[in-house]
NUSE-351442 format. One record per residue (C-alpha): x, y, z; residue in three letters. Coordinates in steps of 0.2 Angstrom, whole numbers, plus 2048, in hexadecimal, padded with zeros to 3 digits. Layout:
N
@x=X; y=Y; z=Z; paza=ALA
...
This chain:
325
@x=69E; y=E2D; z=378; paza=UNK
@x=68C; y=E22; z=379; paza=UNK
@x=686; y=E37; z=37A; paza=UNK
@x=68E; y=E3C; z=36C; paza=UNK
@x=688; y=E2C; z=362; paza=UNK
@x=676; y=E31; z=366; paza=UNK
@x=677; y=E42; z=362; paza=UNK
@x=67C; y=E3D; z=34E; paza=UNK
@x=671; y=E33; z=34C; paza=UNK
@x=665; y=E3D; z=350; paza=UNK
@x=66C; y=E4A; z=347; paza=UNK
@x=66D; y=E3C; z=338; paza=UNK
@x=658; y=E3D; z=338; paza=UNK
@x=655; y=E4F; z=331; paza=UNK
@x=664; y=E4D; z=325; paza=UNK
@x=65B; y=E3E; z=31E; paza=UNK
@x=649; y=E46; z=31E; paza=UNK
@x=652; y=E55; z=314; paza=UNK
@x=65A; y=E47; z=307; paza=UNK
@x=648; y=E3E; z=305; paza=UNK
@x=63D; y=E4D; z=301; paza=UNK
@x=64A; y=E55; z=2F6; paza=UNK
@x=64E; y=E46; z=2ED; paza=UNK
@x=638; y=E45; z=2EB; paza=UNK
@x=637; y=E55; z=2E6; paza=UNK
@x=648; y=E57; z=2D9; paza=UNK
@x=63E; y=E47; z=2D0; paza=UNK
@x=62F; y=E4D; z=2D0; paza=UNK
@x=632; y=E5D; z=2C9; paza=UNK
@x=638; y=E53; z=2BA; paza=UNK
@x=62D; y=E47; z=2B6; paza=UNK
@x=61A; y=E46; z=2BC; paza=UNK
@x=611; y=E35; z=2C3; paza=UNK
@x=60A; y=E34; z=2AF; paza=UNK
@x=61B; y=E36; z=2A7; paza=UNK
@x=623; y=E28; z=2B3; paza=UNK
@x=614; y=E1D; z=2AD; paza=UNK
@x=617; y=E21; z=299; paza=UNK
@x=62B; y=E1C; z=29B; paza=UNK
@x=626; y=E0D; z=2A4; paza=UNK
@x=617; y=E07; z=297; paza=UNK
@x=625; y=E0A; z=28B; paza=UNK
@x=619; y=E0F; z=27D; paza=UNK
@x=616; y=E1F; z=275; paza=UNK
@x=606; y=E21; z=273; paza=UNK
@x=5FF; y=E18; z=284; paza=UNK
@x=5EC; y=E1E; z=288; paza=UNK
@x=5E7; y=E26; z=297; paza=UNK
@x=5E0; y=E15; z=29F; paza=UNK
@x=5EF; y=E0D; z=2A0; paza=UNK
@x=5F9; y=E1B; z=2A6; paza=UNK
@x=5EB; y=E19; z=2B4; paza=UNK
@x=5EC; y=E08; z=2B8; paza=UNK
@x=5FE; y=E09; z=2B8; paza=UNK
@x=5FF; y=E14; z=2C6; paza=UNK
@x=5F2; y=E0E; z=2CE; paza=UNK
@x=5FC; y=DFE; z=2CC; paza=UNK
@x=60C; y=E07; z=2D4; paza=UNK
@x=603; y=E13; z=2E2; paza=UNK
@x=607; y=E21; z=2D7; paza=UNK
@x=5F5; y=E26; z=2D8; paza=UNK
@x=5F2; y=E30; z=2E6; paza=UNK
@x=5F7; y=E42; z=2EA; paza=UNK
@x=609; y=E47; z=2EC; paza=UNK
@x=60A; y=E4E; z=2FB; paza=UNK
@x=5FB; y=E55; z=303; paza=UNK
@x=5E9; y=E47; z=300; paza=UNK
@x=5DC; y=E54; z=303; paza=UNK
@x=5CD; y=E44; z=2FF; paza=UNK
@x=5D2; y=E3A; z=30E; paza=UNK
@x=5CF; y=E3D; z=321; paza=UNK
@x=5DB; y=E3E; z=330; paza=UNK
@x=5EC; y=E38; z=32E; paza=UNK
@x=5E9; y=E31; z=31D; paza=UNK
@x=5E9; y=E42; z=317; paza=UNK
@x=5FD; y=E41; z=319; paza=UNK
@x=5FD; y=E2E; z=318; paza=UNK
@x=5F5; y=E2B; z=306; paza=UNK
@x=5FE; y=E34; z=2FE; paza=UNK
@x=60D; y=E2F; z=2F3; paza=UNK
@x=61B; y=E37; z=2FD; paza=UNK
@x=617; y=E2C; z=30C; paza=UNK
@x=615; y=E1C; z=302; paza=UNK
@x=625; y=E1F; z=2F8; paza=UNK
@x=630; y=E27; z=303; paza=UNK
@x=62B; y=E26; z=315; paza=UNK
@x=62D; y=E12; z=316; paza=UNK
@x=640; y=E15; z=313; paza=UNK
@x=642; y=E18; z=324; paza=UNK
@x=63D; y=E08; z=329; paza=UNK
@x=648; y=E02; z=319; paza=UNK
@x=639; y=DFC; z=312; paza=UNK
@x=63B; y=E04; z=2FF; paza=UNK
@x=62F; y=DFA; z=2F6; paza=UNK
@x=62E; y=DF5; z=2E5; paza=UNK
@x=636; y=DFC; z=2D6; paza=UNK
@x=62C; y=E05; z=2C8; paza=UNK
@x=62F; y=DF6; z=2BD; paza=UNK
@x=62A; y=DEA; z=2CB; paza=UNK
@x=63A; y=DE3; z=2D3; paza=UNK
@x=63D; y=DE3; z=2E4; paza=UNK
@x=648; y=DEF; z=2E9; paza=UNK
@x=64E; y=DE9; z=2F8; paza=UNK
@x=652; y=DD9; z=2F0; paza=UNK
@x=65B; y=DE1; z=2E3; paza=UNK
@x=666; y=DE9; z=2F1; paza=UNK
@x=66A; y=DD7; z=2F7; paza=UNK
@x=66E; y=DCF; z=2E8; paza=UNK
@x=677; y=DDD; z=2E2; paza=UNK
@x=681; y=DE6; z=2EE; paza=UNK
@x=690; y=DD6; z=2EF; paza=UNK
@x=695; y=DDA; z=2DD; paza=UNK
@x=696; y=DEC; z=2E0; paza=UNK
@x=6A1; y=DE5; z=2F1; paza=UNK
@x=6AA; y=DDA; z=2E8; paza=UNK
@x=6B3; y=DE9; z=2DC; paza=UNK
@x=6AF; y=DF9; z=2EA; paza=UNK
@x=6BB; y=DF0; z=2F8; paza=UNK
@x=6C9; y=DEC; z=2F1; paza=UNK
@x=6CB; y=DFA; z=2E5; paza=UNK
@x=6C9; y=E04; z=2F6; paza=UNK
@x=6D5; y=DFB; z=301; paza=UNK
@x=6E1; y=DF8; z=2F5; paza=UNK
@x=6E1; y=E0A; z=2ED; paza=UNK
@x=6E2; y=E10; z=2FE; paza=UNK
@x=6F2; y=E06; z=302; paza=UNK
@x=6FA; y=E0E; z=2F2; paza=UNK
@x=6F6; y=E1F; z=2F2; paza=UNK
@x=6FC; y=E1F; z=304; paza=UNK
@x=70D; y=E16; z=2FD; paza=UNK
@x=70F; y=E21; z=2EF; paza=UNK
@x=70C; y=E30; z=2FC; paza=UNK
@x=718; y=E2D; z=309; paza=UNK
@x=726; y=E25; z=2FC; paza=UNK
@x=723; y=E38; z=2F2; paza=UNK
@x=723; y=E41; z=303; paza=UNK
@x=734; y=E37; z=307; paza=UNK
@x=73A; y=E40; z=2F6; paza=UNK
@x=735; y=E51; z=2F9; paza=UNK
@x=73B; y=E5F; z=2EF; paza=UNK
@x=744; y=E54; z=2E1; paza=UNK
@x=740; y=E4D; z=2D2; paza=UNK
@x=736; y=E3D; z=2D8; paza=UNK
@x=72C; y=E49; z=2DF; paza=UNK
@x=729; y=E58; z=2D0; paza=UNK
@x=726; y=E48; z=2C6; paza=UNK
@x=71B; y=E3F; z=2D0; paza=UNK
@x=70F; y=E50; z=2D1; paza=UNK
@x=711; y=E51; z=2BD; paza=UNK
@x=70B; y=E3E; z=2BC; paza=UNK
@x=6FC; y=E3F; z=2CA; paza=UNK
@x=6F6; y=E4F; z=2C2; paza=UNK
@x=6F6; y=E45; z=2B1; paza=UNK
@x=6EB; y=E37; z=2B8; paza=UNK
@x=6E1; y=E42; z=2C1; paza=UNK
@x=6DE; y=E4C; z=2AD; paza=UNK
@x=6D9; y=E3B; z=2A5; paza=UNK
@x=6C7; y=E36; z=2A8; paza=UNK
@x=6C2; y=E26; z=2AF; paza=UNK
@x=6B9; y=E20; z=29F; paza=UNK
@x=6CC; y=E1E; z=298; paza=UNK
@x=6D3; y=E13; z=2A5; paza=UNK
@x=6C3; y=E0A; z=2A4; paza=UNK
@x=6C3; y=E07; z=28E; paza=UNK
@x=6D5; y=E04; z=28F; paza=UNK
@x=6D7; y=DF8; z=29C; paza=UNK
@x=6C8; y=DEE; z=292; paza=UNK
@x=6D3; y=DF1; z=281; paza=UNK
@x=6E2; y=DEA; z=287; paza=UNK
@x=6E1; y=DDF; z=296; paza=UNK
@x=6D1; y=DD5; z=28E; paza=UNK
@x=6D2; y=DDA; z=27C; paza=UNK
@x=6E2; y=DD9; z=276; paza=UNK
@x=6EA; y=DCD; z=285; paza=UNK
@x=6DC; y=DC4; z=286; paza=UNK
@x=6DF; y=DC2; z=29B; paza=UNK
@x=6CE; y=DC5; z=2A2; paza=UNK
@x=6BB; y=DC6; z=29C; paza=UNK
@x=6B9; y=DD8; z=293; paza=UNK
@x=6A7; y=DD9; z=2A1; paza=UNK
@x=69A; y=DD0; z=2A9; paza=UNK
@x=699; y=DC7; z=2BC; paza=UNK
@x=698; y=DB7; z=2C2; paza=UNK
@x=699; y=DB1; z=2D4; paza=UNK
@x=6A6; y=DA4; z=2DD; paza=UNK
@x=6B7; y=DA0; z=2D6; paza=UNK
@x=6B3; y=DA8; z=2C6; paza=UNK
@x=6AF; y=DB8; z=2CE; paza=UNK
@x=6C4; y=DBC; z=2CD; paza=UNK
@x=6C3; y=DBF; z=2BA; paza=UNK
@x=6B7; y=DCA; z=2BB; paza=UNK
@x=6BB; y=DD7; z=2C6; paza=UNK
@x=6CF; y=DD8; z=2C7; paza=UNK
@x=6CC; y=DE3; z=2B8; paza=UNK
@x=6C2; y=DEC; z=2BD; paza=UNK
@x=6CB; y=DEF; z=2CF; paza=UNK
@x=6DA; y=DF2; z=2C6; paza=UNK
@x=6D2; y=E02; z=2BB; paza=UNK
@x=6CA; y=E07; z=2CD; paza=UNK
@x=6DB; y=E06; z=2D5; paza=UNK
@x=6E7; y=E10; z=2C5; paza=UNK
@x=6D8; y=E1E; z=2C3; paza=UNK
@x=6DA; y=E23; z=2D4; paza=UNK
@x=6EC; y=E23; z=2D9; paza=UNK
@x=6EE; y=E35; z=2D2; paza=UNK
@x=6E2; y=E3E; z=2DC; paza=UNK
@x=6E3; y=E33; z=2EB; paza=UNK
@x=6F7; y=E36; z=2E9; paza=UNK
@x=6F6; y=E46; z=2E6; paza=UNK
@x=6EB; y=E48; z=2F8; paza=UNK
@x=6F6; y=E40; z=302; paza=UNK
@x=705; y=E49; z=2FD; paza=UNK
@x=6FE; y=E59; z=301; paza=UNK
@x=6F7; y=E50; z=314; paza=UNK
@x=70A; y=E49; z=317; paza=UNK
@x=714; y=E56; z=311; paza=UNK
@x=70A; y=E64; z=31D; paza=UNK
@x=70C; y=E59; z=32B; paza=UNK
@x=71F; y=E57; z=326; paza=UNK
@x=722; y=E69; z=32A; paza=UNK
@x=71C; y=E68; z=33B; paza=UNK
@x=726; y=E6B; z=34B; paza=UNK
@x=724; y=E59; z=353; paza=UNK
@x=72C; y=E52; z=343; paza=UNK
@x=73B; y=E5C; z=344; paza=UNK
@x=73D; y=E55; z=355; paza=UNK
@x=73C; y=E45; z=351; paza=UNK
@x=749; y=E49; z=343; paza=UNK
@x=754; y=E51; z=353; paza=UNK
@x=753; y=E40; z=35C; paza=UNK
@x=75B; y=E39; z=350; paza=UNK
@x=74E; y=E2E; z=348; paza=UNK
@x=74E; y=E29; z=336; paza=UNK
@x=743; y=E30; z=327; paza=UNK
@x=73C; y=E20; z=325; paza=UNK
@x=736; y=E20; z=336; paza=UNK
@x=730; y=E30; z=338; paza=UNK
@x=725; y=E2E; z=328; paza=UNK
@x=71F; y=E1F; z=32D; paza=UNK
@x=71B; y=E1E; z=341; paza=UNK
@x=719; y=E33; z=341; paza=UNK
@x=712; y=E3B; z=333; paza=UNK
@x=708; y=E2E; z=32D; paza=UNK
@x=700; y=E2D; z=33D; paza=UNK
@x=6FD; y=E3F; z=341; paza=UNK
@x=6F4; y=E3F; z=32D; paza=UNK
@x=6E9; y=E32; z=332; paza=UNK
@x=6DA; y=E3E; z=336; paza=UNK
@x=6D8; y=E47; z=326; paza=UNK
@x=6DB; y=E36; z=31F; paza=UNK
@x=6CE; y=E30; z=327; paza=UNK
@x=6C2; y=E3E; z=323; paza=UNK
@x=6C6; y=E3A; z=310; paza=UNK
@x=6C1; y=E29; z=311; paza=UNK
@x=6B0; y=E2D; z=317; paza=UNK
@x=6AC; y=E32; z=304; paza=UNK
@x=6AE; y=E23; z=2FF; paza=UNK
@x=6A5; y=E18; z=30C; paza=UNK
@x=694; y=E18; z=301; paza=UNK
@x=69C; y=E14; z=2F4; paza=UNK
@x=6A0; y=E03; z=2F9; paza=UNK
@x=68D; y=E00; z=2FB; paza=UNK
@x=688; y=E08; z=2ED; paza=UNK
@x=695; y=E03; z=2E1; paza=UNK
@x=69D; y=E0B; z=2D1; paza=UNK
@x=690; y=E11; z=2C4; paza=UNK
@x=69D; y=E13; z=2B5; paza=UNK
@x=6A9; y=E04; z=2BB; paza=UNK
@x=69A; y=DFA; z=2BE; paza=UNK
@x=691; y=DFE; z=2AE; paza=UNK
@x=69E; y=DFD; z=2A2; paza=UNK
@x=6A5; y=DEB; z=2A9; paza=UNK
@x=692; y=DE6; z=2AB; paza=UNK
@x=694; y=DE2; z=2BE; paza=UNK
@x=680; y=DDE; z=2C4; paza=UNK
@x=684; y=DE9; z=2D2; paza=UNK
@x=67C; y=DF9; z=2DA; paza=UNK
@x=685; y=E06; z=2D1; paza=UNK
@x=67F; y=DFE; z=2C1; paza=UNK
@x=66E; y=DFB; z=2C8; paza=UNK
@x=66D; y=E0E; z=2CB; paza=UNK
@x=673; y=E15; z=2B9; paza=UNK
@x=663; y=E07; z=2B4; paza=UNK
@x=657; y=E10; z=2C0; paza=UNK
@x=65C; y=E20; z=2B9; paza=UNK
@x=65B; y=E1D; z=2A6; paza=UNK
@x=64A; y=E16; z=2A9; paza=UNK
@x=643; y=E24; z=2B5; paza=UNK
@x=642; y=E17; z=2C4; paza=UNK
@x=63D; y=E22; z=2D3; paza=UNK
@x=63B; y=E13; z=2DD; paza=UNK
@x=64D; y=E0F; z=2D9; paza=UNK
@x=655; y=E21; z=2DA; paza=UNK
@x=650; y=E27; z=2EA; paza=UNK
@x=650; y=E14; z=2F2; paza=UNK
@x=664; y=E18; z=2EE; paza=UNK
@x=667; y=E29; z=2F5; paza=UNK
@x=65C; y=E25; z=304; paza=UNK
@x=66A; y=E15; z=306; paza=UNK
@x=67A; y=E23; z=300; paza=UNK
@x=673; y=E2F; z=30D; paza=UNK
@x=673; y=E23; z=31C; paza=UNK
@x=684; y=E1A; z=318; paza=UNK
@x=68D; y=E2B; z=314; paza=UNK
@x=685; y=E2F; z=327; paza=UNK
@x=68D; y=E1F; z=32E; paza=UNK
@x=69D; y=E25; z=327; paza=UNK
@x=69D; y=E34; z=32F; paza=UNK
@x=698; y=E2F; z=340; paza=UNK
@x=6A5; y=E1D; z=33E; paza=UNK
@x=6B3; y=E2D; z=339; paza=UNK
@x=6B1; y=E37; z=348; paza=UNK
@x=6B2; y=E29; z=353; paza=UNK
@x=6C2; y=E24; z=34A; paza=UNK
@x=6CA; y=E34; z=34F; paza=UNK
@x=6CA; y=E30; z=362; paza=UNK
@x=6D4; y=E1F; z=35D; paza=UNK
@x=6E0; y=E29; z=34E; paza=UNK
@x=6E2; y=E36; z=35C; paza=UNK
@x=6DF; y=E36; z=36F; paza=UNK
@x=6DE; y=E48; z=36F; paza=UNK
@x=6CF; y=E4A; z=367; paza=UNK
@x=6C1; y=E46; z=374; paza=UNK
@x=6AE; y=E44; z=36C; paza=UNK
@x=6A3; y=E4B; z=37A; paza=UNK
């Protein structure tokens, strides 16, 4: 197992190395060290000395890549790639293009985006699995044609809807909960059950839908008919059998959604103005923040690795036949 653990992680290093310089170069290829310092001056005619102090300002400066005026290692070292990118190893991302702390941001930001990716999570887990096994339990009726017809309806309707209209009614027209906005301790309630709630409604169909298809392919499997020929109840054998056996594709499901709950929502959050890190993304990318950008998909890249590694180990606990070695 300890092997095993090793052995991703180091496999984990590459994977990152790829992430990094294709997200350098996919930004780069859009906009040139100039054009960043002409969004950030925020003025349309800016001369060439302040584009140049600015990026002398923000290490935008140098080379690339590849300093050909320094000597020995600062030929790789001075060079914007290493200054920018490189440091994130060592989770030291720096400053932001407009001067913030990044890494501060994180901290302060990423218990909003908690507060609304955790619950919506667990709880829209708990009920798509529900719904599942109570649709599975009616099989070939109509609870079940109906159920598909209504989960492939929610899966059509786009998430901006639920969003709009859970604002309309809930906080317009009812009046229940603030319409956006954040604030922490025992106000902090108000301001995500809505949002929690959208999370929750705009992901039953699919999720549903998922788990149907997982429990009704286990359904039709020998060791449930035995269990059937024992004698034990529907209830039982949905419950302590097949729901069991369907943990691992579960479970390899819920990997997608691990960096999620770090990086937050960006539509949820931006809509109902949560101060998260979905929200601080959508920011970074409306204003060209590289600093911001690949700060987050270095942090998406190493939480979705987590998840994998957490998942595989998972599998020996789900099921003692499968064996990591």
């Amino acid at each position: 197992m300890i092997n095993y653990i090793i052995r991703r992680i180091a496999y984990a290093i590459p994977i990152l190395i790829g992430v990094n310089i294709i997200t350098f170069a996919l930004f780069f290829v859009v906009n040139t060290p100039d054009d960043i310092a002409r969004m950030q001056l925020g003025a349309k005619r800016v001369t060439p000395e302040a584009i140049a102090k600015w990026k002398q300002d923000h290490g935008y400066d140098k080379p690339l890549l590849f300093n050909a005026s320094a000597e020995g290692p600062g030929k790789l070292s001075d060079t914007i790639f290493y200054r920018k990118s490189v440091k994130m190893f060592a989770f030291d991302f720096g400053p932001a293009d407009d001067g913030r702390d990044i890494a501060y941001e994180i901290k302060t930001r990423i218990g909003p985006s908690l507060a609304i990716a955790v619950p919506v999570f667990l709880i829209g887990l708990l009920v798509e699995i529900t719904f599942a096994l109570l649709i599975a339990f009616f099989r070939a009726t109509y609870i079940d044609f109906w159920s598909v017809v209504l989960c492939v309806a929610m899966m059509s309707i786009s998430g901006l809807f639920y969003i709009i209209s859970g604002q309309y009614v809930v906080s317009k027209l009812w009046n229940l909960v603030p319409i956006s906005g954040f604030d922490f301790g025992l106000d902090t309630f108000k301001f995500v059950i809505l949002p929690v709630m959208v999370g929750v409604i705009a992901g039953i169909g699919s999720g549903t839908r998922w788990y149907r298809t997982i429990f009704l392919e286990e359904i039709n499997k020998d060791y449930v008919r035995t269990a059937r020929a024992k004698g034990l109840s529907e209830i039982r054998v949905l419950f302590k059998h097949v729901l069991k056996n369907a943990m691992i594709p579960i479970l390899t499901g819920v990997v997608v959604v691990i960096p999620l709950l770090f990086l937050g929502s960006l539509i949820t959050e931006s809509f109902f103005g949560i101060p998260g890190l979905g929200s601080y993304t959508i920011d970074a990318i409306s204003s060209q923040d590289f600093a911001v950008v690949r700060a987050m998909v270095f942090i998406g890249s190493v939480f979705y690795i987590i998840g994998l590694i957490l998942t595989d180990i998972s599998y020996t606990v789900v099921d003692p036949r499968v064996r990591l070695e």
